[in-house]
C-alpha positions in Angstrom: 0.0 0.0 0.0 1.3 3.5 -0.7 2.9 5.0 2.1 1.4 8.2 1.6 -2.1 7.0 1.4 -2.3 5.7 5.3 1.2 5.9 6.6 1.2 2.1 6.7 5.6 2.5 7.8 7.6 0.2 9.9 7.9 3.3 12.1 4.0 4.1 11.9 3.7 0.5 13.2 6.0 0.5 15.6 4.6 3.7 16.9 1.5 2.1 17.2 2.6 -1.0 18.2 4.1 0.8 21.1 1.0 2.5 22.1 -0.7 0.1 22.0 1.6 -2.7 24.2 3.2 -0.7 26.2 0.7 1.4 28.4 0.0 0.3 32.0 -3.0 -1.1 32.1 -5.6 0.2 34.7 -6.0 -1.2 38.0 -8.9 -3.8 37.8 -11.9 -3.4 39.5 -13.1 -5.1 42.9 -16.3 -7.6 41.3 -19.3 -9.3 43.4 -20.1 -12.7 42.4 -23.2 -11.2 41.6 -22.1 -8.2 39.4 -22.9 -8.3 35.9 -20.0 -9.1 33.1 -17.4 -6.3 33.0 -17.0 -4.9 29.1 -13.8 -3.2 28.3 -13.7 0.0 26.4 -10.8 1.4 25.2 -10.3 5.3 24.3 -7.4 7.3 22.5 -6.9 10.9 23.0 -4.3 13.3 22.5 -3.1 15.3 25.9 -4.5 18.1 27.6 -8.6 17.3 26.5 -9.4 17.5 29.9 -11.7 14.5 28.7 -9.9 11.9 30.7 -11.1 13.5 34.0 -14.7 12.8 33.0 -13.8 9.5 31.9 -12.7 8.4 35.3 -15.6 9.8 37.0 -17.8 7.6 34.3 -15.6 4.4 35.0 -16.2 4.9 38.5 -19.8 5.2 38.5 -20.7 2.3 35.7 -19.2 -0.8 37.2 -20.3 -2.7 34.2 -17.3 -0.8 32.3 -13.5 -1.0 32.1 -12.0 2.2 30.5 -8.8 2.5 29.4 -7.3 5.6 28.0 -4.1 5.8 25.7 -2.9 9.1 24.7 -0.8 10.5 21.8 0.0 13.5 20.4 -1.6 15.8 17.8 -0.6 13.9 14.5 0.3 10.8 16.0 -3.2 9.8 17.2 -4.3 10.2 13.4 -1.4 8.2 11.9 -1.8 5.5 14.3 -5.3 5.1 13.7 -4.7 4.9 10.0 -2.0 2.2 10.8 -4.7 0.0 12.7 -6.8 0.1 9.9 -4.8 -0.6 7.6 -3.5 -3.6 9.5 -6.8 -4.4 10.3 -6.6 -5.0 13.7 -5.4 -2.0 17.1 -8.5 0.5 16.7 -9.9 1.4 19.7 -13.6 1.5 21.1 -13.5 5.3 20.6 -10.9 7.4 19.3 -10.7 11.6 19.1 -10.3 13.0 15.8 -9.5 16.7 15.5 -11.6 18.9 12.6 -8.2 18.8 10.5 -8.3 15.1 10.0 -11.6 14.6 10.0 -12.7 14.5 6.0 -9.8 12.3 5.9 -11.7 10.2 7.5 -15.0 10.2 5.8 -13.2 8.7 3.5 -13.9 5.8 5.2 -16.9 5.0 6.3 -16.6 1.5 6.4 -14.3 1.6 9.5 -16.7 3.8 11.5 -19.8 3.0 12.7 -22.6 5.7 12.1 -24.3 7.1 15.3 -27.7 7.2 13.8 -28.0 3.5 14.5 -27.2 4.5 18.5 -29.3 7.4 18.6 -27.5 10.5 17.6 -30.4 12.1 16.1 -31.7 12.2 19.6 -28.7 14.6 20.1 -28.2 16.8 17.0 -30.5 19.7 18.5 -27.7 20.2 21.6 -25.5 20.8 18.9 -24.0 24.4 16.3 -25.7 23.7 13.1 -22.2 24.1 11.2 -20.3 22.4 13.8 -23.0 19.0 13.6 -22.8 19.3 9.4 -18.8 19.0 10.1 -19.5 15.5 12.2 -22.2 14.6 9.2 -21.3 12.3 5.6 -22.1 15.1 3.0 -25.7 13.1 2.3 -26.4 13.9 6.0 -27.2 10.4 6.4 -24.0 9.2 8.4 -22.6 11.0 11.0 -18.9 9.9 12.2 -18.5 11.1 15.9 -20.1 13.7 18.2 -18.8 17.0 18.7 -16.5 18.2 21.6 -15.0 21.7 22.2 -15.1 24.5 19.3 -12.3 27.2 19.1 -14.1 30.6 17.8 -12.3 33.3 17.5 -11.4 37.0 19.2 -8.1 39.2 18.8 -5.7 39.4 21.8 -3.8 42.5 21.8 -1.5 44.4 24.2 -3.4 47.7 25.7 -0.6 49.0 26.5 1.3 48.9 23.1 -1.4 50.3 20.9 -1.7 53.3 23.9 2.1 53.9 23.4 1.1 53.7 19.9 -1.3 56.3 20.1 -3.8 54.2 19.0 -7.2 53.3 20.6 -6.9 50.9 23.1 -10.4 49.6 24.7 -11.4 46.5 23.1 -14.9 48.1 21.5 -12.4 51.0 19.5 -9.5 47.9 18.9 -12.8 46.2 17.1 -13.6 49.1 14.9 -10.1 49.3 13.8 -10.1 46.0 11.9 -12.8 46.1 10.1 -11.0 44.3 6.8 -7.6 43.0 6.3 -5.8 45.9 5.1 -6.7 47.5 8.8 -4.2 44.5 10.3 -1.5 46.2 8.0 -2.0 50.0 8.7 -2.0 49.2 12.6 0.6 46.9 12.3 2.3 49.6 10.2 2.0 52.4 12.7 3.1 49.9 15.9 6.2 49.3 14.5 7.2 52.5 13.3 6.0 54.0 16.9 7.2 51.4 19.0 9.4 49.5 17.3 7.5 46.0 18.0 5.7 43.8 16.0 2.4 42.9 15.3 2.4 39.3 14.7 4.1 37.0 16.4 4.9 34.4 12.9 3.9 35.0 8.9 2.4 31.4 9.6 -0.2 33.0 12.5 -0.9 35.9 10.6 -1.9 34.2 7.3 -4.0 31.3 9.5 -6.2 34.0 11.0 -7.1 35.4 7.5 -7.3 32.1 6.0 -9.6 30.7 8.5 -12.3 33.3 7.5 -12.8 31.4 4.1 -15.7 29.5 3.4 -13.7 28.2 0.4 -10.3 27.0 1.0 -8.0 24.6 -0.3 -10.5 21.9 -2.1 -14.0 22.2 -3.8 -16.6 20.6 -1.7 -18.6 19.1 -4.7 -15.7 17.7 -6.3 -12.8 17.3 -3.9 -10.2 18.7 -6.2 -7.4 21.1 -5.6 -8.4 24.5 -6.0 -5.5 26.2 -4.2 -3.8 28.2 -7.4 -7.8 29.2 -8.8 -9.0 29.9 -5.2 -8.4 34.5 -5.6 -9.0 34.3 -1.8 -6.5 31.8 -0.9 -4.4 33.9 -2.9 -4.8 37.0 -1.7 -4.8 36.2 2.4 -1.4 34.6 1.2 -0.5 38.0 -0.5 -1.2 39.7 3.1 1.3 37.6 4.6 3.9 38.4 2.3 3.4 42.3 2.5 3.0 41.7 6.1 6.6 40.2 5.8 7.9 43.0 3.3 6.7 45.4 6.2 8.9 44.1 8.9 5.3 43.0 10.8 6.3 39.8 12.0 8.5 38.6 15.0 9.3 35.2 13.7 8.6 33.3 16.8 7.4 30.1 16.7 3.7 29.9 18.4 3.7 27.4 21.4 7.4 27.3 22.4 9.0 29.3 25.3 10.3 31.8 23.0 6.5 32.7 22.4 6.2 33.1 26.1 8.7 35.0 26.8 7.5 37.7 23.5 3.7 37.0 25.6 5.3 38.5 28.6 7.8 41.0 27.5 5.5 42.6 24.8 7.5 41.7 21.7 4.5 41.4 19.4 1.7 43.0 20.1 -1.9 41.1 18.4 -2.7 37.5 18.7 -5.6 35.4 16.8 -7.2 33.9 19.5 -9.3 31.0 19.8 -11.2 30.4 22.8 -8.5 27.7 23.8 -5.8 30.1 23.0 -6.8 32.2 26.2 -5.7 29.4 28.3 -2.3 29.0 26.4 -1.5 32.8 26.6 -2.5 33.0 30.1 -0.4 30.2 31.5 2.6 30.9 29.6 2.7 34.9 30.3 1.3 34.8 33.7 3.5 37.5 34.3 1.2 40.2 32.1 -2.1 39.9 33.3 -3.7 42.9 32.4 -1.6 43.9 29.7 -3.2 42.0 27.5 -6.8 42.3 26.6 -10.1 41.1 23.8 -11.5 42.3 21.1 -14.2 40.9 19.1 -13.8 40.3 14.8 -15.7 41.6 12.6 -18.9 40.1 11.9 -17.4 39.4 8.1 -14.4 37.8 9.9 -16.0 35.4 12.4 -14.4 31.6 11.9 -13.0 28.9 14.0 -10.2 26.8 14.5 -9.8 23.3 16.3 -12.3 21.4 17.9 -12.7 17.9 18.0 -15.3 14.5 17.4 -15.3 11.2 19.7 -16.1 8.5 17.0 -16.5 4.8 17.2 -14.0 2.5 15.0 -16.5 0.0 13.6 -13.6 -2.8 15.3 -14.7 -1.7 18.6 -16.8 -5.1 19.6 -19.4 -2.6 22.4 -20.0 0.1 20.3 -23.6 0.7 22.1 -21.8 1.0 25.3 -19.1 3.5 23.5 -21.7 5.4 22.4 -23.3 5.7 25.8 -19.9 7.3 26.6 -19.3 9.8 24.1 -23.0 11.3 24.2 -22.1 11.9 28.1 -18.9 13.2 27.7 -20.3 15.9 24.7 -23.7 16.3 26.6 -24.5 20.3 27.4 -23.5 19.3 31.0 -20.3 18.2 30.6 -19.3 20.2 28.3 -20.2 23.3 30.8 -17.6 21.2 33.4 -14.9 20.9 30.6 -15.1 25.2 29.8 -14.8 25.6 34.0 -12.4 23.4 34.5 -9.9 23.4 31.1 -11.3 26.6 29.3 -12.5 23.9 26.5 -15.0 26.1 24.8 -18.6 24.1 24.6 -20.2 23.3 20.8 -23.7 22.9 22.4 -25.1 26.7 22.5 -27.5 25.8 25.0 -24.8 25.9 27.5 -24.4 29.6 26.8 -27.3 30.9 28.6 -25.9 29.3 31.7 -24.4 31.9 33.8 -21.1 30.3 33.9 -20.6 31.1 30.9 -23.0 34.5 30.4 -21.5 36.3 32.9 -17.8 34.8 32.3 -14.7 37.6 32.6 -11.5 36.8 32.2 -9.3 38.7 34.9 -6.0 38.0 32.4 -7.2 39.8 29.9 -8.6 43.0 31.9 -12.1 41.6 32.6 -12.9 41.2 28.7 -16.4 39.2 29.0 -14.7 36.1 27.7 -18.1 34.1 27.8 -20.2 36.4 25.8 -17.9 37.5 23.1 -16.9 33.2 22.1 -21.1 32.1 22.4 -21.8 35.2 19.8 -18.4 34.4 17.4 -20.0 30.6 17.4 -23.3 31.4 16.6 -22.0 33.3 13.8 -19.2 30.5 12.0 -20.0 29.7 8.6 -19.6 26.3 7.6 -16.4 25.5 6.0 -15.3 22.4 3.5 -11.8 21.7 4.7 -11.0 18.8 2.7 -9.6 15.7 3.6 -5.8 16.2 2.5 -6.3 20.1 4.2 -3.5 19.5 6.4 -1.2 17.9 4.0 -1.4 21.4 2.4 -1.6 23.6 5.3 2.0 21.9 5.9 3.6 22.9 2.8 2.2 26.3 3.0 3.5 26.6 6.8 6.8 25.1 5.2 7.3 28.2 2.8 6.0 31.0 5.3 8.4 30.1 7.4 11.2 30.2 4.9 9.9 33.7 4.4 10.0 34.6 7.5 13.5 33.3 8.0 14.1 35.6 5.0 15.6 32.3 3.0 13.2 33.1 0.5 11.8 36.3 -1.1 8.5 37.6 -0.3 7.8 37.7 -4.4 8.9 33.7 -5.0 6.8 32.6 -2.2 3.3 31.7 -4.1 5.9 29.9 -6.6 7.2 27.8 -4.3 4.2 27.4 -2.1 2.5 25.8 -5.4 5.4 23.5 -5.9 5.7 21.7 -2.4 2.0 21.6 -2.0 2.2 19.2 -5.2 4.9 16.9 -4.3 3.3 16.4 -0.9 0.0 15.4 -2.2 2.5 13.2 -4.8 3.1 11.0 -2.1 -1.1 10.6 -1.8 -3.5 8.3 -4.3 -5.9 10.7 -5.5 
């Protein structure tokens, strides 16, 4: 089998292999001769869900269950599921699969089981509209996991930059002032020449946030075919980027590591896209600004999402009623409410946003901005968007040649050449 196509490697497999084997296994539970027969489930998740709290608690409390979680990281979790289906043996009782990977998966149907024949339609009302189409086959007949958290989007920004700035700085005026992308440019513009910092922390963040607005992206949702070079949108959010980088707008710190802390705390770029889990990320990595930075809401035309995940069963999973029972708990309006207290996980059910917890939530971190309120109205407001299922294949590439601009190894003005070019040999290595 091409290696491409699922990633079927001795390393994949050994990966998984390892996953698999070498986990400790859960302590095994104290049985009455009396109790009924114990079924094991098995769940993969990647770290840092906050979902394996719950899953204790629901262990605990159902002694006819045996859970046992195995985590992986980000991309792994997706290559070793392909791996154990294309083995044909490994899948687990439920696995997570973020909103990247997820058309991949469609692909497949046949190693799913649909949740219409557990009861999902029972469910679909607790559920966004656009974020239940993105669990749905694109008949609407089969629907491959139930939705988790949702990421919608505000703009973190530093008060007290754009105030040295001379710019507005309360999060209503900071709203106004990016009304379309050539407003991220003009502010960015007059930071830097003011203050001498940045606006963005990466090209690669910068372009995302545009990006992400797009109902069309990378593939044509009737077809499936590559529509990158004939897509003017795609096109010109990638033009941003490289004016952005011709400006002198961009730090070139890589999002996530401690160097992005450290520019978090000491004020060395000065707007963020934020996602709702974002917040969480910003305010445990700069603990040391509280206050400096702060919220402002996009633009109704710029309202999008990013990340979020779907608990889906792997048709190998011999209890897949008893699965199911799992995941509608863990994605019910209740727990979801738990998961936003206690990890920040923003909930896809919008009935959980009249609950005060989140109605009346403020974030102290970022000056009191009413954290709850702005994410519930940004969700209500995503459009549906057709990612495709090799969107991450190209999302790569792309990320590949922004940050080869941004390490100024290649010129702003060959970057849509070259962009075009390794986006075709890495879907090369995929049958079409």
């Amino acid at each position: 089998m091409n290696r491409g196509k699922w990633g079927k490697t001795l390393g994949a497999l050994a990966a998984f292999c390892m996953l698999v084997s070498c986990s400790a296994a859960p302590a095994a539970k104290v049985a009455s001769l009396d109790a009924p027969e114990v079924l094991e489930l098995t769940v993969w998740l990647i770290p840092g869900t906050g979902l394996d709290e719950l899953i204790a608690e629901y262990d605990e409390r159902n002694p006819d269950v045996r859970i046992t979680i195995h985590t992986a990281q980000y991309e792994d979790i997706h290559t070793n599921l392909q791996t154990a289906f294309a083995a044909g043996y490994g899948a687990p009782d439920v696995s997570l699969i973020e909103l990247s990977y997820i058309e991949r998966f469609k692909k497949l149907p046949a190693y799913f089981y649909n949740l219409n024949d557990f009861g999902a339609r029972e469910v679909e009302s607790n559920f966004l509209d656009w974020k239940w189409q993105q669990a749905q086959d694109p008949s609407r007949t089969f629907v491959f996991g139930l939705p988790t958290d949702i990421g919608p989007l505000a703009v973190a920004y530093r008060r007290d930059l754009f105030m040295q700035a001379g710019l507005p700085f309360g999060r209503d005026d900071v709203s106004d002032l990016f009304r379309v992308w050539d407003d991220y440019l003009v502010v960015g513009k007059i930071i830097s020449e003011r203050t001498g910092v940045k606006m963005f922390n990466n090209l690669k963040i910068f372009y995302r946030m545009m990006f992400s607005q797009l109902e069309t992206q990378y593939f044509d949702r009737t077809t499936g075919k590559l529509i990158l070079s004939e897509n003017p949108d795609i096109r010109k959010a990638w033009d941003y980027a490289m004016e952005a980088s011709q400006l002198g707008l961009s730090a070139n710190i890589e999002t996530y590591l401690p160097e992005w802390g450290d520019g978090l705390a000491e004020g060395k770029f000065a707007v963020m896209p934020a996602p709702a889990w974002m917040t969480g990320m910003i305010r445990n990595n700069a603990p040391e600004a509280a206050g400096k930075w702060d919220l402002a809401r996009l633009h109704p035309d710029q309202h999008s999402n990013w990340g979020g995940s779907f608990l889906t069963l792997p048709k190998e999973g011999e209890h897949p009623e008893q699965a199911f029972r799992l995941i509608r708990y863990l994605t019910s309006p209740e727990q979801q409410l738990r998961m936003f207290a206690d990890n920040g996980n923003f909930p896809s059910t919008p009935v959980a946003y009249t609950d005060a917890s989140i109605r009346d939530k403020r974030d102290p971190y970022f000056n009191d901005a009413p954290v709850g309120d702005m994410f519930s109205q940004a969700a209500k407001n995503v459009k549906p968007v057709y990612e495709g299922p090799l969107s991450q294949v190209v999302a790569t590439a792309l990320d590949d040649v922004l940050q080869l601009v941004d390490n100024n190894q290649l010129p702003p003005g060959q970057g849509w050449a070259e962009a075009l070019k390794r986006v075709d040999q890495a879907l090369a290595s995929y049958d079409k």
